[in-house]
N, C-alpha and C positions, 0 to 999 in steps of 0.2 A: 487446635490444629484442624484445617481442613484439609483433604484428599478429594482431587478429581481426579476420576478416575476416564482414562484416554478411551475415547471412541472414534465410530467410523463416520462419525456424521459429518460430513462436506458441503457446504450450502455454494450455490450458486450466486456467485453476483450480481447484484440488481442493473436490471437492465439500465434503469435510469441512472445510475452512478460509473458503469463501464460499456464499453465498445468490446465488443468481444470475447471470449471465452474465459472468466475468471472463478476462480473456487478459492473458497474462505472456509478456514480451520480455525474456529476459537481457541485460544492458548490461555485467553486468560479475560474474565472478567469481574466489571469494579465490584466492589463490595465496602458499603458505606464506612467511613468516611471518605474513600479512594475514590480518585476517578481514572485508575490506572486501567486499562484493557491492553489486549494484547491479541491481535491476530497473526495468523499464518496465512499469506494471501498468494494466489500462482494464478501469473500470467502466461495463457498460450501466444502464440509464436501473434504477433499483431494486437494482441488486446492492449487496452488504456482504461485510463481512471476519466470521468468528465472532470472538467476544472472546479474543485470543491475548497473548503477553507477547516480548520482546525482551530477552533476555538481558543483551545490550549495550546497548539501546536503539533505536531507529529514529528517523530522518531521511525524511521523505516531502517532495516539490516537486512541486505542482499545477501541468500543462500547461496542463490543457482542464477547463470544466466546474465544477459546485459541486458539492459534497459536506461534509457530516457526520463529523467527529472528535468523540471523546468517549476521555476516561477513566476505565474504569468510578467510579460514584457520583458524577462532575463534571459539567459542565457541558458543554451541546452548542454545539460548537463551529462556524460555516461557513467553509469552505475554499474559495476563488477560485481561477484561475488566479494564478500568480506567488505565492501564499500556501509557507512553509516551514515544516511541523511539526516538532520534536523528541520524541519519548516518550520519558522517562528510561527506564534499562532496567528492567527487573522489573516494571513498572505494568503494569495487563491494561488493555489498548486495542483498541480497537474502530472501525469506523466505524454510523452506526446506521443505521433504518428514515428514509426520503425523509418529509420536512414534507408534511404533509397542508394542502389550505386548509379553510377552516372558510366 
């Protein structure tokens, strides 16, 4: 059995990976033979992911908040609280620029 035990360390999103103010909370990382990880990621009010790809794929579960899924050249997608994305892997995904009203 392992125990992590919870702390306050909060990293910063890498500038090259998002547009705007994101903070990342490890939840959970691999430990051989797993390539399971598991973060806690918050988006302030405008930030985005640049267009990147998932080897494996990615699984995302919205806590708080609306937000924008897209796969590149698809459809924009809105994400709610309780909403669960999958990106098959290799697809370049994205989240995009905040709905403007008109």
């Amino acid at each position: 059995m392992q125990i992590t035990r919870n702390t306050l360390e909060t990293a910063v999103g890498p500038s090259e990976s998002f547009t705007g103010a994101v903070y990342i909370d490890t939840v959970a990382t691999p430990s051989e033979p797993s390539r399971l990880s598991a973060s806690s990621v918050h988006f302030t009010p405008g930030a985005r992911t640049a267009w990147h790809t998932h080897p494996n794929g990615q699984a995302i579960y919205v806590t708080e908040g609306l937000g924008l899924a897209q796969c590149r050249g698809g459809e924009i997608e809105v994400i709610r609280p309780g909403d669960r994305v999958f990106f098959e892997p290799a697809r370049i995904t994205g989240t995009v620029p905040p709905l403007t009203a008109s």
